[in-house]
C-alpha atoms as one frame of an Amber mdcrd trajectory, in Angstrom:
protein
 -50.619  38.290 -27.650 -49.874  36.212 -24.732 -49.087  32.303 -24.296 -49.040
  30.072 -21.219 -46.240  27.570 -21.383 -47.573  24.667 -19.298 -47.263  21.770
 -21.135 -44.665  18.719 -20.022 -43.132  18.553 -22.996 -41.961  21.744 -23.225
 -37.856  22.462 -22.564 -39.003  25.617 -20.207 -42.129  23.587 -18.625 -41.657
  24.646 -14.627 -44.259  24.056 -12.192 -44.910  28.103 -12.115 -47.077  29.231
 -14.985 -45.022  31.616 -16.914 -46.446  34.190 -19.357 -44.523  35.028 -22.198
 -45.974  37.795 -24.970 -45.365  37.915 -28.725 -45.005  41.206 -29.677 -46.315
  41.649 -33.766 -45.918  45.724 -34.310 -43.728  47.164 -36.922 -41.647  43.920
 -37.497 -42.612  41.659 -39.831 -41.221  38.816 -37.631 -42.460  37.815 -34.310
 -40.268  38.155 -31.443 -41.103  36.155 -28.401 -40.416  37.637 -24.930 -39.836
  35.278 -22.089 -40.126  37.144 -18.690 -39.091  35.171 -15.437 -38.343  31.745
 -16.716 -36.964  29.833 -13.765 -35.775  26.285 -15.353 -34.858  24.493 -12.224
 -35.433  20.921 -13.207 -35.056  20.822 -16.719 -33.416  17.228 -16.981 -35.917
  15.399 -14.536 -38.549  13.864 -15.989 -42.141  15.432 -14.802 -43.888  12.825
 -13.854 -42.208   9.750 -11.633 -43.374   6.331 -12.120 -43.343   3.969  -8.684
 -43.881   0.321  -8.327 -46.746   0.175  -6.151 -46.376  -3.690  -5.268 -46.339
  -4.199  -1.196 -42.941  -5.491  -0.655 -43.020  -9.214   1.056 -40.013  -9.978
   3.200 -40.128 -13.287   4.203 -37.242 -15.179   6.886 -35.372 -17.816   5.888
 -35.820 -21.492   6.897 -33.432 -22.246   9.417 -34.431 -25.629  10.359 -33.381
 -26.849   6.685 -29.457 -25.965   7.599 -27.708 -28.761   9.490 -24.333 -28.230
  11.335 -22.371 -31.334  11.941 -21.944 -31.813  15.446 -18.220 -32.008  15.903
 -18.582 -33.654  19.440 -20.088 -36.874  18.223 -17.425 -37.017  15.254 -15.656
 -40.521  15.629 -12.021 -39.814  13.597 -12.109 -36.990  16.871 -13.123 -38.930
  19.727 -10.298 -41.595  17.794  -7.674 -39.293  17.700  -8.058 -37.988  21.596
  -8.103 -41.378  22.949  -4.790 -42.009  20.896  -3.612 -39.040  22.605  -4.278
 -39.658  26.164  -3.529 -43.504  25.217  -0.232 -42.183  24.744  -0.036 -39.324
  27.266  -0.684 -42.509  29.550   1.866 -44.920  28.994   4.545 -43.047  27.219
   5.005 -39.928  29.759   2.708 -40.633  32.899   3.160 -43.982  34.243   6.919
 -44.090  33.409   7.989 -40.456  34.722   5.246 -39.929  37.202   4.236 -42.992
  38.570   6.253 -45.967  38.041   5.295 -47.846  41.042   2.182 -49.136  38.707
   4.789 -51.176  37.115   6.225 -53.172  39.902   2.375 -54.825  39.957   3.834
 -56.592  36.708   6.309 -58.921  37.447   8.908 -60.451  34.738   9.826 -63.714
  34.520  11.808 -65.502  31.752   9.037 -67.168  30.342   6.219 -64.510  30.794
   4.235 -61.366  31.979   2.115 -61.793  34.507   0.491 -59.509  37.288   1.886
 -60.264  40.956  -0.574 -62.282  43.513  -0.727 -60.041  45.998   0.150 -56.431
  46.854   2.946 -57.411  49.461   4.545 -59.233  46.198   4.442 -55.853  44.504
   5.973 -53.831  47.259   8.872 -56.505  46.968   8.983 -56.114  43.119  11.097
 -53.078  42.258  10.932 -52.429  38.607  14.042 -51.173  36.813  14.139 -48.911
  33.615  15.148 -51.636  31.297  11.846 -53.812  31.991   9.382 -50.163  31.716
   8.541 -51.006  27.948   7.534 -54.589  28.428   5.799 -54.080  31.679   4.533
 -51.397  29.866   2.996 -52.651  26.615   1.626 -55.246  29.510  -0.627 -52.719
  30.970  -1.689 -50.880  27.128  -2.372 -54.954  25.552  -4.303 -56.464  28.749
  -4.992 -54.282  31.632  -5.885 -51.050  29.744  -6.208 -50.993  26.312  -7.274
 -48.202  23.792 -10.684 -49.155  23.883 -10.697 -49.453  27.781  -9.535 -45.474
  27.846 -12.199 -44.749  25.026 -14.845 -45.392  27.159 -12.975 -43.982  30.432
 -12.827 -40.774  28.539 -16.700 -40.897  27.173 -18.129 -41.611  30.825 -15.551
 -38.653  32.182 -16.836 -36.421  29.401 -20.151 -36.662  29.783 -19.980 -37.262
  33.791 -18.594 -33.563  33.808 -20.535 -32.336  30.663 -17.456 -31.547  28.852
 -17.057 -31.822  24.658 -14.352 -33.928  23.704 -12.595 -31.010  22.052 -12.097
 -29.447  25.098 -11.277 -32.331  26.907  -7.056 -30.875  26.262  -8.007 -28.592
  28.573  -8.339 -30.676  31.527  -5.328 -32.688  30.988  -4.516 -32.974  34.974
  -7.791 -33.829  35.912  -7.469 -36.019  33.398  -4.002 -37.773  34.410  -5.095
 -38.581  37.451  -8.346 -40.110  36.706  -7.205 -42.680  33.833  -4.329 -43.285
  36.615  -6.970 -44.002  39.295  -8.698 -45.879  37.373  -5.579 -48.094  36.053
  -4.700 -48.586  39.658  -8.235 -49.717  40.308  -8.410 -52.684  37.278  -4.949
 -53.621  38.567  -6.049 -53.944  42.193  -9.445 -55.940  41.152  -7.217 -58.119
  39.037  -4.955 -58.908  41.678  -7.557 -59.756  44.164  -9.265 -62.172  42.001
């Protein structure tokens, strides 16, 4: 007698058909013969179940994200204009160009620009009047508001971001200095 083991949930199912006989002579007890029984996937299940959904991919929104635009943040623009505010009147018009200063002229009572530029060239300033001549210039002539806007016209003029407005320190110098010279001069002529 001879059986077909094909059914899945057999332990020796295979995908080859395998023919086993059951021998019944002289014993009283049947004996099963298993010729070539190749068990190669024994522990995988026969039959694979798959999602057959399509799979939707879909791209994000990007126009819902904002970034702050650090070049129009104010505490930033503040804190460069207190820096070049500085730069000017603490280290560039004292060390570098301290003939600015002898266009203020000190008298015991006040502070007062000179009438004319041959009154300047006759007013040599000397180190102990820098800091009043100088606070001069930052309260009336050029104040921190005065450089704000000096440094938001040179920004944009030259389509720099504030940030990076450190990096052109020199170019910088000289323009706020230009310009100084300039409201001095038109103040004088007036």
């Amino acid at each position: 007698m001879s059986y077909i083991l094909s059914s899945p949930y057999s332990p020796f199912y295979t995908t080859e058909t395998v023919a086993v006989s059951i021998d019944t002579y002289p014993k009283k007890t049947e004996s099963v013969y298993v010729s070539t029984l190749p068990i190669t996937n024994y522990y995988l299940p026969t039959n694979l179940y798959y999602d057959s959904s399509p799979i939707i991919y879909s791209n994000p929104i990007l126009s819902s994200i904002s970034y702050t635009d650090v070049n129009a943040d104010k505490d930033l623009h503040k804190k460069v204009t207190k820096k070049f505010f500085s730069h000017l009147y603490n280290k560039w018009v004292p060390d570098l160009y301290p003939r600015l200063l002898d266009y203020v002229k000190l008298s015991e009572k006040d502070i007062s620009l000179v009438k004319s530029k041959s009154e300047a060239q006759n007013n040599k300033t000397k180190e102990d009047d820098f800091s009043e001549k100088i606070n001069y210039l930052a309260d009336y002539i050029m104040t921190k508001k005065d450089i704000y806007n000096e440094l938001a016209y040179y920004a944009d003029r030259k389509g720099i971001n504030w940030w990076d407005l450190s990096y052109y320190s020199d170019d910088i110098e000289l323009y706020l200095i230009k310009k100084l010279e300039e409201r001095i001069k038109d103040m004088i002529l007036e």
